[in-house]
C-alpha positions in Angstrom: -6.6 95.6 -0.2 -6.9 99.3 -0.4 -9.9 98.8 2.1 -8.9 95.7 4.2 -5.2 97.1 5.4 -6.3 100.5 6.6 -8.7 98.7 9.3 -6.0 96.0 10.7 -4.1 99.2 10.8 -6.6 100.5 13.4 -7.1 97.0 14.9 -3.4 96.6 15.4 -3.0 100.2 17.7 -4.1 98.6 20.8 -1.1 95.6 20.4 1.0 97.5 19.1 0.8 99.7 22.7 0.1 96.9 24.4 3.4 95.6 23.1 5.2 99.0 23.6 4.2 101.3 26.3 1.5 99.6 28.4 2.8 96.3 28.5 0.6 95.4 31.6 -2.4 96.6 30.1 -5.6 94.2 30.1 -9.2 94.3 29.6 -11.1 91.6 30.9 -8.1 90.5 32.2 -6.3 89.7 28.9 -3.8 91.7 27.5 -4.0 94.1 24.1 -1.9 92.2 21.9 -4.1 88.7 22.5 -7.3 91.6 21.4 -5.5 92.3 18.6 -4.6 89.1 17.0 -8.0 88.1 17.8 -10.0 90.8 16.2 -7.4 90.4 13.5 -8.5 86.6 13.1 -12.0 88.4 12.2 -11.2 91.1 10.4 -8.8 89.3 7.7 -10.4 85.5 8.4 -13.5 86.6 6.5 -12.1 88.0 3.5 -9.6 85.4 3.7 -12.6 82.8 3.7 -14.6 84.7 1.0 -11.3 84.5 -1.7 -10.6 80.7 -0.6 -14.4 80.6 -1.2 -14.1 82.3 -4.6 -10.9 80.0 -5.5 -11.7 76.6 -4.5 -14.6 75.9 -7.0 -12.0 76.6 -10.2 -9.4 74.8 -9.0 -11.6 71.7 -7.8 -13.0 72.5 -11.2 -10.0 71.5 -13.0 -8.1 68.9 -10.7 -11.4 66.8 -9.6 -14.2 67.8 -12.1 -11.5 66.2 -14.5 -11.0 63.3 -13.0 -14.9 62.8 -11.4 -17.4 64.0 -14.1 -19.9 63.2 -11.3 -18.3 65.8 -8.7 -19.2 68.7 -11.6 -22.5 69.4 -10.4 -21.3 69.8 -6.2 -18.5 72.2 -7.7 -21.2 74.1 -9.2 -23.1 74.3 -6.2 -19.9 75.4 -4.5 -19.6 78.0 -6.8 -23.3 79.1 -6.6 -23.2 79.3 -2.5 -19.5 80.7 -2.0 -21.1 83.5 0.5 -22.7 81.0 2.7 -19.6 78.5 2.8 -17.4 81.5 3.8 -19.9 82.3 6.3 -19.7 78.7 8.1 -16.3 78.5 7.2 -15.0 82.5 9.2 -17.3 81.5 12.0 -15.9 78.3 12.7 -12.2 79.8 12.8 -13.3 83.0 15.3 -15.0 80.1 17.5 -12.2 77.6 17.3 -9.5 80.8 18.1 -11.3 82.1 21.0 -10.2 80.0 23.6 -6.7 79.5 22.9 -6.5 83.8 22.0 -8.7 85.2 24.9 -9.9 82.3 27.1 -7.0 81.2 27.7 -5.1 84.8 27.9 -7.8 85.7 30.7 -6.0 85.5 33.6 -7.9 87.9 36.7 -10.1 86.7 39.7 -13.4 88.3 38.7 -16.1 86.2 38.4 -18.7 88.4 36.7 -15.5 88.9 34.0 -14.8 85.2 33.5 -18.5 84.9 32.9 -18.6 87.6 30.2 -15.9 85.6 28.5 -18.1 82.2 29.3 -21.0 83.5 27.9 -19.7 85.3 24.6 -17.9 82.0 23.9 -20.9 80.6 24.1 -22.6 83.5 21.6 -19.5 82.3 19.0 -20.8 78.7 19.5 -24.1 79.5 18.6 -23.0 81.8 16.1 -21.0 78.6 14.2 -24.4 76.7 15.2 -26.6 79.1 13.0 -24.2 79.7 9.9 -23.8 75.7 9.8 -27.2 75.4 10.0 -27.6 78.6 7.0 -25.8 76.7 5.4 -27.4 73.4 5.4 -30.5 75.0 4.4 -28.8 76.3 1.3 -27.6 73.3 0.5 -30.7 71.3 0.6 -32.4 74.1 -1.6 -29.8 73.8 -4.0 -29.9 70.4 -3.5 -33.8 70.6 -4.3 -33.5 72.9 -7.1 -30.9 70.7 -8.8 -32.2 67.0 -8.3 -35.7 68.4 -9.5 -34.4 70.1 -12.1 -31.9 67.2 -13.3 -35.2 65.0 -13.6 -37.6 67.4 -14.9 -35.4 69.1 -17.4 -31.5 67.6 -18.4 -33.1 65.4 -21.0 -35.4 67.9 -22.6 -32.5 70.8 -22.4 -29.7 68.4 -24.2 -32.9 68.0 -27.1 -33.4 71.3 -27.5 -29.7 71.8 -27.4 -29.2 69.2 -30.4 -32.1 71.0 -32.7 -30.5 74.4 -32.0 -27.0 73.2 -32.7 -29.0 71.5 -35.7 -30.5 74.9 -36.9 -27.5 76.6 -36.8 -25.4 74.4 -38.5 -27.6 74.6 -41.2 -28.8 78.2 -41.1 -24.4 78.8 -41.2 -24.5 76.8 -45.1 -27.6 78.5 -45.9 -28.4 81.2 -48.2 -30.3 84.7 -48.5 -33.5 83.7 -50.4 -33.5 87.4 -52.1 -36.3 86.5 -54.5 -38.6 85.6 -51.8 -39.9 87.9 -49.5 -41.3 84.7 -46.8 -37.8 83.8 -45.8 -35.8 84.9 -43.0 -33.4 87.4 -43.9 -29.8 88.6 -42.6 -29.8 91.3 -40.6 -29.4 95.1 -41.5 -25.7 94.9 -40.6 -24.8 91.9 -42.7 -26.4 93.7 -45.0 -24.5 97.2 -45.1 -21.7 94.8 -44.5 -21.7 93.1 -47.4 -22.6 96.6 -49.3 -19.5 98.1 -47.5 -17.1 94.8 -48.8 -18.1 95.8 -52.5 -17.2 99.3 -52.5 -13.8 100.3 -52.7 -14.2 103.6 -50.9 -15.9 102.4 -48.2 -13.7 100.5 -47.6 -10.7 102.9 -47.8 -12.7 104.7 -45.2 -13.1 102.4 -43.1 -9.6 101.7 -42.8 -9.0 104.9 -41.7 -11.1 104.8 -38.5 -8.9 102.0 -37.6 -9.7 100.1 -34.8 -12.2 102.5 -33.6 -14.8 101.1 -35.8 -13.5 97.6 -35.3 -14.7 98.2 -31.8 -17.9 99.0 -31.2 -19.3 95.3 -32.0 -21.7 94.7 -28.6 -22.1 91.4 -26.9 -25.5 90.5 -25.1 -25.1 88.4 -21.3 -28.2 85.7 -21.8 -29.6 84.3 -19.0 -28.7 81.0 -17.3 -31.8 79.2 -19.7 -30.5 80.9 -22.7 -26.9 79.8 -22.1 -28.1 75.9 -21.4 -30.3 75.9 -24.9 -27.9 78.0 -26.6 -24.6 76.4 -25.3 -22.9 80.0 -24.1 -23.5 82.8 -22.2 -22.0 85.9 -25.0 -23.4 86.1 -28.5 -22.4 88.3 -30.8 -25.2 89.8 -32.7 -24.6 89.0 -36.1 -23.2 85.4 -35.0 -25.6 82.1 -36.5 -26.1 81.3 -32.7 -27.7 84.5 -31.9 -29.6 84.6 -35.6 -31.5 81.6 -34.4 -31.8 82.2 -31.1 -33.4 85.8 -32.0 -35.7 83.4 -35.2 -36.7 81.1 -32.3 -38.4 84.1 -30.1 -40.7 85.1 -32.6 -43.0 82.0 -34.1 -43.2 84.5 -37.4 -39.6 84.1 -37.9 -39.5 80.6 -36.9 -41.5 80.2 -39.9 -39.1 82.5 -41.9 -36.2 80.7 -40.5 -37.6 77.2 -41.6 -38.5 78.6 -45.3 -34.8 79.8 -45.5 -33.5 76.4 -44.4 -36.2 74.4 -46.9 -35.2 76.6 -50.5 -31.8 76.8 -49.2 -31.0 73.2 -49.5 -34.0 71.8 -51.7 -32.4 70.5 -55.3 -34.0 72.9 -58.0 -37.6 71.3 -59.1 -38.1 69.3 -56.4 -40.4 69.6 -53.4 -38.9 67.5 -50.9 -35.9 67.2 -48.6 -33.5 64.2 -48.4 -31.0 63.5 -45.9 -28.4 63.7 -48.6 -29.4 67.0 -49.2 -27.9 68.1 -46.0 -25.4 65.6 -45.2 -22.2 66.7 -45.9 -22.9 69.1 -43.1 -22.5 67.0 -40.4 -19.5 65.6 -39.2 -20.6 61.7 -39.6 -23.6 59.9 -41.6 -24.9 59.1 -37.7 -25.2 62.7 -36.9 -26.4 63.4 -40.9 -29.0 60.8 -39.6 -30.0 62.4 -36.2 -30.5 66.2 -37.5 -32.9 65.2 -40.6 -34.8 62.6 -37.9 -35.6 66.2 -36.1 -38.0 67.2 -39.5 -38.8 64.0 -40.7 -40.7 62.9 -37.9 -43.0 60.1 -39.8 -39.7 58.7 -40.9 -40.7 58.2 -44.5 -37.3 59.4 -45.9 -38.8 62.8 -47.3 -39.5 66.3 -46.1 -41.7 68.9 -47.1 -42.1 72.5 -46.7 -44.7 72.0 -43.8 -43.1 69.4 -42.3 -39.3 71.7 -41.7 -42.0 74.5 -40.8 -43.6 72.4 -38.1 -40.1 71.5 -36.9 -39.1 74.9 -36.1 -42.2 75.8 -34.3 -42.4 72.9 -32.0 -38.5 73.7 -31.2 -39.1 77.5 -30.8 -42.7 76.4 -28.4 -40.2 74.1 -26.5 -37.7 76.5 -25.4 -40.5 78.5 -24.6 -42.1 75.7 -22.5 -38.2 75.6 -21.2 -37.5 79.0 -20.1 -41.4 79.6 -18.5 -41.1 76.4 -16.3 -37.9 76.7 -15.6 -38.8 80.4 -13.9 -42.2 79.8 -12.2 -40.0 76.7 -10.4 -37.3 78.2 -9.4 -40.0 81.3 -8.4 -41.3 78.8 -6.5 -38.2 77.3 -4.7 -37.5 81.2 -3.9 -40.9 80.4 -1.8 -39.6 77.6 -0.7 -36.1 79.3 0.5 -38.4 81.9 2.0 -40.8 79.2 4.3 -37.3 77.3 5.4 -35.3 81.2 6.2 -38.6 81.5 8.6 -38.1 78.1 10.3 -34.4 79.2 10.6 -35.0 82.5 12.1 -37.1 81.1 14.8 -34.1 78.1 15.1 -31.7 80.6 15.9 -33.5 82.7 18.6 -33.8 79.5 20.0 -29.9 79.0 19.5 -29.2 82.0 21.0 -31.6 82.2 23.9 -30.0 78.7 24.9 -26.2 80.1 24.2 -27.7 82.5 27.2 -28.1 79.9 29.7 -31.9 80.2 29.5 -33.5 76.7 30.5 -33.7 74.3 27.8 -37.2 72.4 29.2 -38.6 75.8 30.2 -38.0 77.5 26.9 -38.7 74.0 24.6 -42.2 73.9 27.0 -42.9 77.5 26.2 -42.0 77.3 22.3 -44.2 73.8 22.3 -47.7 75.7 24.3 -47.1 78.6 21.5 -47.1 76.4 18.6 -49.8 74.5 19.7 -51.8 77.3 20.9 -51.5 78.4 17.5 -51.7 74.8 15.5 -55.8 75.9 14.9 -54.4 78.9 12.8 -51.7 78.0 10.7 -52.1 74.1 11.1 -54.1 74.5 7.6 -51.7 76.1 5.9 -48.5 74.5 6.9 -50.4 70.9 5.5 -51.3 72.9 2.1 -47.5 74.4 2.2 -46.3 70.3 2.6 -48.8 69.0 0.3 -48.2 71.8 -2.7 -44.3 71.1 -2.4 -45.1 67.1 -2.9 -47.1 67.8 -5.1 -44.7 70.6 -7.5 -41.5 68.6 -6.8 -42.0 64.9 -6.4 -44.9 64.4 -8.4 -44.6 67.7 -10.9 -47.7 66.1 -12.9 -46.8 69.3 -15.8 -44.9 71.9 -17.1 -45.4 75.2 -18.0 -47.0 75.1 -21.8 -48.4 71.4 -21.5 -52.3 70.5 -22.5 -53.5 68.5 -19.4 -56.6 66.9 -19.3 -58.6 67.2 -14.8 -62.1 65.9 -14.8 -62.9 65.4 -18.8 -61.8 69.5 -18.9 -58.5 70.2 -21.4 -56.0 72.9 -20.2 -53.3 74.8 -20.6 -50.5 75.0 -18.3 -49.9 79.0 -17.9 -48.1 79.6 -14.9 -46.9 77.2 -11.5 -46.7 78.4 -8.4 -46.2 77.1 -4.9 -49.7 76.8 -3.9 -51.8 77.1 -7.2 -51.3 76.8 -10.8 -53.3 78.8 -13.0 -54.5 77.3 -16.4 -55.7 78.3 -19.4 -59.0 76.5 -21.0 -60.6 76.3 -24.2 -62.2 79.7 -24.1 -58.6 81.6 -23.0 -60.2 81.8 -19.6 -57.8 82.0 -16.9 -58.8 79.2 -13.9 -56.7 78.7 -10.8 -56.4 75.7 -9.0 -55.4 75.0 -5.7 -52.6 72.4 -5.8 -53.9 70.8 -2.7 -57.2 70.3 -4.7 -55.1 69.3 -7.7 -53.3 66.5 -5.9 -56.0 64.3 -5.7 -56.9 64.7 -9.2 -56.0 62.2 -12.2 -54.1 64.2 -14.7 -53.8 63.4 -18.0 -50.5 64.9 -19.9 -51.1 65.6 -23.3 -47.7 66.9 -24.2 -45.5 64.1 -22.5 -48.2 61.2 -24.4 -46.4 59.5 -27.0 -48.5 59.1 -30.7 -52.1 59.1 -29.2 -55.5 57.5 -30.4 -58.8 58.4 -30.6 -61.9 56.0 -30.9 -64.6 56.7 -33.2 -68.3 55.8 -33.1 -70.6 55.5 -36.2 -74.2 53.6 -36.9 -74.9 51.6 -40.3 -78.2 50.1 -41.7 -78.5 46.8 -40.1 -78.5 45.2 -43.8 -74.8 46.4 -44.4 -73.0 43.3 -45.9 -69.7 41.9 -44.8 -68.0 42.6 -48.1 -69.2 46.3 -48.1 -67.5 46.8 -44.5 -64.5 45.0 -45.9 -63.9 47.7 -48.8 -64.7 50.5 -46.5 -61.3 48.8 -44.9 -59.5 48.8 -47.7 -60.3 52.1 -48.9 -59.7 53.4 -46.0 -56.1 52.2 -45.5 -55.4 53.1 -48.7 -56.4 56.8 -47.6 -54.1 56.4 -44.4 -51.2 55.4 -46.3 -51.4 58.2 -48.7 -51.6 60.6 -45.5 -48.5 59.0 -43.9 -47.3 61.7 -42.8 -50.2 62.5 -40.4 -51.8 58.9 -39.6 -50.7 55.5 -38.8 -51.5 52.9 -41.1 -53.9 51.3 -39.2 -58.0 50.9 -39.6 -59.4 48.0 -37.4 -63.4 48.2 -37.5 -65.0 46.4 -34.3 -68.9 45.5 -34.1 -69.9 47.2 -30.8 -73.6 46.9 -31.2 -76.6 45.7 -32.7 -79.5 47.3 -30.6 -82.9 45.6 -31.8 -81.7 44.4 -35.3 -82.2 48.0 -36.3 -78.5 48.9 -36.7 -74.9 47.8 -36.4 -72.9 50.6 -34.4 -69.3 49.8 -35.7 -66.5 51.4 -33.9 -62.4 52.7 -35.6 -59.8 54.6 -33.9 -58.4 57.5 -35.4 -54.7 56.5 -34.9 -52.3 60.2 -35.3 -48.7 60.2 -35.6 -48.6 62.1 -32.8 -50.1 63.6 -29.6 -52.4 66.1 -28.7 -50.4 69.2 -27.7 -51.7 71.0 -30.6 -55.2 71.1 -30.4 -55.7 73.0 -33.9 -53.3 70.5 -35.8 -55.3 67.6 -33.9 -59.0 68.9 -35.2 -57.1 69.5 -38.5 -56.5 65.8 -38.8 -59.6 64.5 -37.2 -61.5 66.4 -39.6 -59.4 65.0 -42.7 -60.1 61.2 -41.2 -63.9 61.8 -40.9 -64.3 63.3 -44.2 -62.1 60.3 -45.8 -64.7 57.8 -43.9 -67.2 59.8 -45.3 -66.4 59.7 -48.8 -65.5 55.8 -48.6 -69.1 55.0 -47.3 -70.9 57.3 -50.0 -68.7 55.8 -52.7 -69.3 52.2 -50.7 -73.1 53.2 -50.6 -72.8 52.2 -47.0 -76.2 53.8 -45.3 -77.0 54.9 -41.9 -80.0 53.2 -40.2 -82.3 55.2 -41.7 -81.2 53.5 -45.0 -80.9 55.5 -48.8 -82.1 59.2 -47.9 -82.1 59.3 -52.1 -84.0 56.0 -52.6 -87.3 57.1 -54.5 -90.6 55.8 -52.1 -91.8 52.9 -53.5 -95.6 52.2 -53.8 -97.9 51.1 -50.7 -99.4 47.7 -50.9 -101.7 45.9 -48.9 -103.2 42.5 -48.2 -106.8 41.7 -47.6 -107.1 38.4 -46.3 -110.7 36.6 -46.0 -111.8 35.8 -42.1 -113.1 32.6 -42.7 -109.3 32.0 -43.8 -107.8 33.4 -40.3 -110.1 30.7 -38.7 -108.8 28.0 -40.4 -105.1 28.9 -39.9 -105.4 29.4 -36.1 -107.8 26.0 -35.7 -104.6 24.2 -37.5 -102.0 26.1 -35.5 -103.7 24.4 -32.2 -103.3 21.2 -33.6 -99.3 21.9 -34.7 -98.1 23.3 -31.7 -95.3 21.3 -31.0 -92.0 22.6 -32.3 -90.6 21.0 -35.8 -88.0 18.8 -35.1 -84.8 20.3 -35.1 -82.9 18.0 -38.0 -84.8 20.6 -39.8 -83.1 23.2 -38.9 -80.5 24.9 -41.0 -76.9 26.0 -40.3 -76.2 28.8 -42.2 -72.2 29.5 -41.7 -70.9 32.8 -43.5 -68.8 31.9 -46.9 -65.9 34.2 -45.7 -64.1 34.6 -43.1 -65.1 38.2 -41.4 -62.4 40.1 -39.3 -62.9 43.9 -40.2 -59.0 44.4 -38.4 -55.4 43.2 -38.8 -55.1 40.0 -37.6 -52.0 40.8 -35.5 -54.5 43.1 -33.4 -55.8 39.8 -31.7 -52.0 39.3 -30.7 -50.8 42.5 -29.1 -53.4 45.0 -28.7 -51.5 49.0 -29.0 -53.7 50.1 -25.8 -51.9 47.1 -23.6 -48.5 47.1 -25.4 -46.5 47.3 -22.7 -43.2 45.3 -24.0 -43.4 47.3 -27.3 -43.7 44.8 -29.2 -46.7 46.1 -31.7 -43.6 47.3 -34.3 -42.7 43.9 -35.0 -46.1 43.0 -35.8 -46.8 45.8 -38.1 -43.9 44.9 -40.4 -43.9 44.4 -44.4 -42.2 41.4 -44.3 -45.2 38.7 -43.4 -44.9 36.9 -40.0 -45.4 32.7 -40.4 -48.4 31.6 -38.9 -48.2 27.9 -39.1 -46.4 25.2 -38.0 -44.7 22.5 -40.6 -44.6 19.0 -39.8 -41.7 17.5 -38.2 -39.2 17.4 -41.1 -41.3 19.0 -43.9 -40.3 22.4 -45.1 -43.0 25.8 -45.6 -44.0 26.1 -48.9 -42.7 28.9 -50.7 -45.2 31.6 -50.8 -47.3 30.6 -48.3 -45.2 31.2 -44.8 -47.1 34.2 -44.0 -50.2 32.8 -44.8 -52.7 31.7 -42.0 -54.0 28.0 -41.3 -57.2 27.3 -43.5 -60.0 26.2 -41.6 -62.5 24.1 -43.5 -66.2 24.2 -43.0 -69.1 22.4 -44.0 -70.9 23.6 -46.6 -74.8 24.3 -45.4 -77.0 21.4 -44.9 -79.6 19.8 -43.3 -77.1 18.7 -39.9 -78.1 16.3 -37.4 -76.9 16.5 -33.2 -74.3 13.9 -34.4 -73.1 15.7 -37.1 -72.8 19.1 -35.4 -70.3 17.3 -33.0 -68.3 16.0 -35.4 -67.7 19.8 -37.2 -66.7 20.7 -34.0 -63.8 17.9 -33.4 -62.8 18.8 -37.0 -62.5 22.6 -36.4 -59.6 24.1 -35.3 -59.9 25.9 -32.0 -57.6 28.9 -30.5 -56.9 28.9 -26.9 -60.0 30.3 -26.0 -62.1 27.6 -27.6 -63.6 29.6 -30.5 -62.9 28.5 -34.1 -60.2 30.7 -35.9 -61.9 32.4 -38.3 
């Protein structure tokens, strides 16, 4: 006020002699006092407009952001672009008051005055024009900005919200671990806190500074990021909120912090962590339920040390992933704002050269020969400018901190940009792609993959027997059950090959309980599965093609046979050249029945479970296979078993006979026998 009042002081002389002593005095054939109100209108409309600006967005806020949770988010953007809605908001009150304060005040038989008026009118009409159109751009930025990152992000910010409220709801029950020297510690002022509570003179002194010393606790203002995954803006910073949030900077003391957590709550002598360890916590059994389902992620019902450990990290690398995308975004909507400020700029010379009665077809015709004269310079560009803003905010294949997969190459997502995105390969090279070149790649997401599978390729000696690959099986999912935690219970074998009856090239997937974002943790486990299958072949003695490389070399023999005998042979091979008859001719039919997989892998295969219905399969409880006849019942025990499909034992079979095995074996749908 102290700087608005002295300047309507100033704008109010004129009336104020215009009222008084020049009564008849006019310029542009108006009088002073019409001047004065209307520079008035100017002078106090736009700091009237900014305070209704700065008001209306808290009291909206709390009278329709209560009633309309949806309205929130436009109340925010309110608040965010209160400058640019005064703007629109002062210029349509100076244009609106102009005619009724000076147009119509003008009263003189000038023409070249009566133009001036006309044609700064018309300057107040383009000036409304352009803030409008200010503030439509605004609008759509925000608009932008906000749908994008509503899609991109809400979901992953209310996780990371949940595991921080998790970790400090847990980390405010916990304990200093003083006997260890891994966990995370309080900080030095806790600590000459606590010191200072357990002396008596201390604190004696400390009442004696009074408030003084009650007062020098600082705050620290986080950034808008911060305040989303922490849940407020001011920490104090000895506060559990702010212990955490410092733990989850640092992947050293997101180890610490997880160690605290673990031997804080661990029951003496044990090793693992139950949800009733750190139930009573939480407000319900549901949210008791939720928190531990943030460490036990293999759902077994136990935790480990490793397990809370790995927790931690993969929250502190997500608000990392959070706060990094989140900038190089909006960095690149500021590019955005900048490319759509440029368009504006030339929009409003344009405004304003037609507010000057300039000829609309003359100037559109010039404006059109100058873009086109220059389409062969920046037609390039403007299609990259279009196609890297499809590609960052429609599509946005990644984020900041995701393993991507272009062209059989892995990556690293390190920074986004408008027009490129630099990654980060196996060798902690930095590559930057174009986003133009980018967009017409297939990119594979490694981070946003659910659990992932790999297949694995391995030759045996073609003599391998059926039962050996059958206990490789077993063993084998007896090793993935043991290893739970890191592997899905699941070893199918599939026959790929037999290339010349040298070899059988059999074929497993590697199935991990979870994706491929951490390449080290991902070798780790591969490297555990190979050495398992290893072990279970050696102990199996299941050989490669080249058979035993231990087997001792047997001795050479040889055959001599007369040639007088060769004659003989071929003379009676000319006359027994026709083919034996074929009732000679044995079927030989396996004994077992050979699958090398689950059977409920023929049903829904994971790779084209689309319906997610490969859970249900996978179940303890057995699934029935067969039918009963109308009106008999299963027999108990035998439900989950499958149909028995008798075969003939091997013989000497006739054409006949072969078709009457065939009408008595059952057939699936695809016409081979189930076996």
């Amino acid at each position: 006020m102290i700087f608005i009042l002295p300047v309507l002081a100033l704008i109010w002389i004129p009336g104020i002699l215009g009222f008084t002593k020049f009564p008849n005095a006019t310029v542009y054939g108006i009088k002073l006092l019409f001047w004065s109100i209307w520079f008035t209108v100017i002078w106090a409309g736009w700091w009237g407009a900014l305070a209704v600006a700065m008001i209306t967005p808290r009291i909206l806020r709390n009278t329709v952001g209560v009633v309309i949770v949806a309205a929130r988010k436009y109340i925010d953007w309110l608040e965010v672009l209160y400058r640019y809605a005064a703007f629109f908001a002062w210029s349509l009150v100076i244009w609106i008051s102009w005619n009724p304060l000076i147009r119509g005040q003008q009263h003189t038989d000038s023409s070249s005055q009566k133009t001036d008026i006309s044609t700064l009118g018309k300057l107040l009409f383009g000036l409304f024009l352009s803030a409008a159109l200010l503030f439509g751009e605004k609008v759509s930025i925000q608009w932008i900005a906000g749908k994008f990152h509503e899609r991109s992000y809400a979901e992953r910010i209310a996780e990371q919200k949940f595991a921080v409220k998790v970790l400090v709801t847990l980390y405010q029950h916990s304990t200093d671990i003083h006997w260890r020297s891994d966990t995370l510690r309080d900080g030095p002022q806790a600590e000459q806190k606590r010191k200072t509570m357990m002396n008596p003179q201390k604190i004696f002194k400390k009442a004696l500074k009074g408030v003084r010393a009650a007062a020098t606790t600082t705050t620290t203002v986080l950034g808008n990021v911060a305040s989303e995954i922490a849940g407020t803006s001011v920490l104090q910073p000895n506060s559990p909120q702010a212990m955490v949030k410092t733990a989850l900077e640092s992947a050293n003391k997101s180890r610490l912090l997880a160690r605290r957590l673990f031997y804080s709550f661990v029951r003496p002598g044990a090793d693992r962590l139950h949800v009733e360890d750190i139930a009573r916590f939480f407000a319900s059994p549901d949210e008791a339920d939720a928190a531990y389902a943030i460490f036990d992620r293999d759902s077994n019902g136990d935790v480990n040390r490793d397990e809370i450990e790995m927790a931690c990290m993969e929250i502190h690398r997500e608000q990392l992933s959070i706060e990094h995308s989140m900038r190089d975004l909006d960095s690149a909507v500021g590019r955005l704002d900048n490319i759509l400020m440029t368009i504006y700029f030339i929009v409003v010379i344009l405004i304003f050269a037609v507010s000057l009665e300039a000829q609309v077809a003359t100037l559109v015709t010039s404006a059109g020969t100058l873009i086109l004269g220059l389409s062969w310079l920046i037609g390039g560009s403007l299609a990259e400018v279009l196609t890297s803003i499809i590609f960052l905010f429609v599509k946005h294949p990644y984020d900041v901190g995701d393993r991507v997969t272009v062209e059989k190459d892995t990556y690293t997502v390190k920074e986004i940009r408008l027009l490129s995105t630099i990654f980060l390969d196996s060798n902690a090279c930095l590559v930057q792609a174009p986003n133009t070149v980018l967009n017409g790649k297939l990119i594979n997401n490694i981070r946003r993959s659910p659990q992932m599978s790999e297949p694995f390729e391995f030759d045996v000696a073609y003599t391998t027997s059926f039962e050996q690959i059958e206990r490789l099986r077993d063993l084998m999912l007896a090793f993935l059950k043991v290893e739970r935690r890191d592997y899905q219970p699941i070893f199918d074998v599939y026959v790929i090959d037999m290339p010349g009856q040298e070899k059988l090239t059999l074929k497993a997937d590697i199935k991990y309980k979870s994706n491929w974002q951490q390449g080290s943790l991902k070798a780790q486990r591969r490297n555990k599965w190979v050495c398992a299958l290893k072990a279970s072949m050696e102990k199996l003695k299941i050989f490669g093609p080249g058979g035993d490389p231990h087997a001792a070399a047997g001795p050479t023999k040889y055959t001599v046979v007369p040639y007088e005998e060769v004659l003989r042979q071929e003379e009676a091979s000319k006359h027994n050249a026709h083919p034996s008859n074929s009732s000679s001719m044995e079927l030989q039919v396996p004994k077992s029945d050979w699958t090398f997989a689950d059977q409920n892998s023929a049903i829904v295969d994971d790779s084209q479970d689309v319906f997610g219905e490969s859970e249900q399969l996978y179940m303890t409880n057995p699934r029935q296979m067969t039918m009963p006849a109308p009106g008999q019942r299963p027999t108990p025990g035998t439900e989950g078993m499958p149909m028995a499909v008798t075969m003939p034992a091997p013989s000497t079979t006739s054409p006949a006979q072969m078709e009457e095995i065939e009408l008595t074996t059952p057939r699936s749908r695809t016409g081979l026998p189930n076996v």
